[in-house]
VOTIRO-371450 format. One record per residue (C-alpha): x negated, y, z negated; residue in three letters. Coordinates in steps of 0.02 Angstrom, whole numbers, padded with zeros to 5 digits, always signed. Layout:
<sites>
XYZALA
...
</sites>
This chain:
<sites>
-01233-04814-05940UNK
-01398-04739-05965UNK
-01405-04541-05907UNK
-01511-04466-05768UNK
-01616-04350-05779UNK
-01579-04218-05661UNK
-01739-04128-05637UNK
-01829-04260-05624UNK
-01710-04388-05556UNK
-01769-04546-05684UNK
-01666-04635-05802UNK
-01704-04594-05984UNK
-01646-04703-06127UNK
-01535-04620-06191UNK
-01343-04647-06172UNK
-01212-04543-06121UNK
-01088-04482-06260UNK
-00930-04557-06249UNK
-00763-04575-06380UNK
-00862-04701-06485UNK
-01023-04584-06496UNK
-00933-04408-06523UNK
-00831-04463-06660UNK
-00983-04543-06741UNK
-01086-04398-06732UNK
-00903-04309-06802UNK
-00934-04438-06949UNK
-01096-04403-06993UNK
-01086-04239-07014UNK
-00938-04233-07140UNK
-01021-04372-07225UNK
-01167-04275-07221UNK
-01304-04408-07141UNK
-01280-04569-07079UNK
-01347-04667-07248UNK
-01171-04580-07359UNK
-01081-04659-07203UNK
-01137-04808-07178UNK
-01121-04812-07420UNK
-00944-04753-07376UNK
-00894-04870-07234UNK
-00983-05015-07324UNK
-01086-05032-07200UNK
-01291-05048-07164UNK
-01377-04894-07121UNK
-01458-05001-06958UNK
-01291-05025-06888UNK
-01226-04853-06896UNK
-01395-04832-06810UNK
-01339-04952-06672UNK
-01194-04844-06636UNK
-01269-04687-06642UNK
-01408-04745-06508UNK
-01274-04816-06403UNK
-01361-04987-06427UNK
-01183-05058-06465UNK
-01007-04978-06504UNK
-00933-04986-06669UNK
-00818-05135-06724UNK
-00631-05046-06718UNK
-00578-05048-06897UNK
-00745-04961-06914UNK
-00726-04828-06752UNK
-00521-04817-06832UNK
-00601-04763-07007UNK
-00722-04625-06899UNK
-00569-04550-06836UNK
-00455-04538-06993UNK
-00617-04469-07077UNK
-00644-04322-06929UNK
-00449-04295-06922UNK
-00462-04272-07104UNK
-00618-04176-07082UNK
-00677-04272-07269UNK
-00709-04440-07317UNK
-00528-04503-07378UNK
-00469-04653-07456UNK
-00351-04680-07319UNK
-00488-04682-07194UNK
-00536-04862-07281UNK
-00358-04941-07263UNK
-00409-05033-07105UNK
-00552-05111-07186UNK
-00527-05252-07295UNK
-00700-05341-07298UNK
-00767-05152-07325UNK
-00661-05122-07476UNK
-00722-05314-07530UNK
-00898-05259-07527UNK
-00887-05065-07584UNK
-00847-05130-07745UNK
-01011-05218-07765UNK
-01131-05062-07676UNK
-01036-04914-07747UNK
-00961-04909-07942UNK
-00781-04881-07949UNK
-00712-04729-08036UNK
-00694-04731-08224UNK
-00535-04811-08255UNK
-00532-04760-08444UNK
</sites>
């Protein structure tokens, strides 16, 4: 639902902040931008921009992940635990920890 403007009573692009958008924004900050997000939730920087714009809502193991990372105020492993195919392809973008 796009907002009005209230002085000048036309609709401007932008949408209005709901669960999905606050806890983004939540998100992003801890991360600290949306490109260490979008490396930690194995995702593309374009669709974090999606959600941010309101263009589309995050899938919900993504949005789930959001949450555990602003309940947690940090990016936690335990925010990735409902995200299979992003633990499949973090292994490829980001090197794993030094197992020696």
């Amino acid at each position: 639902m796009a907002v009005q403007h209230e002085t000048i009573g036309t609709p401007v692009a932008r949408q209005a902040p709901n669960v999905y958008r606050r806890t983004l924004a939540r998100a992003i900050e801890i991360a600290g931008g949306e490109e260490p997000l979008a490396r930690f939730l194995a995702c593309t920087p374009a669709e974090i921009a999606k959600w941010t714009t309101g263009e589309s809502n995050p899938p919900m193991p993504f949005f789930l992940a959001m949450v555990d990372i602003a309940a947690a105020n940090a990016l936690t492993a335990m925010a990735l635990e409902n995200l299979p195919a992003a633990r499949a392809r973090r292994s490829t973008w980001i090197p794993a920890p030094d197992s020696r």
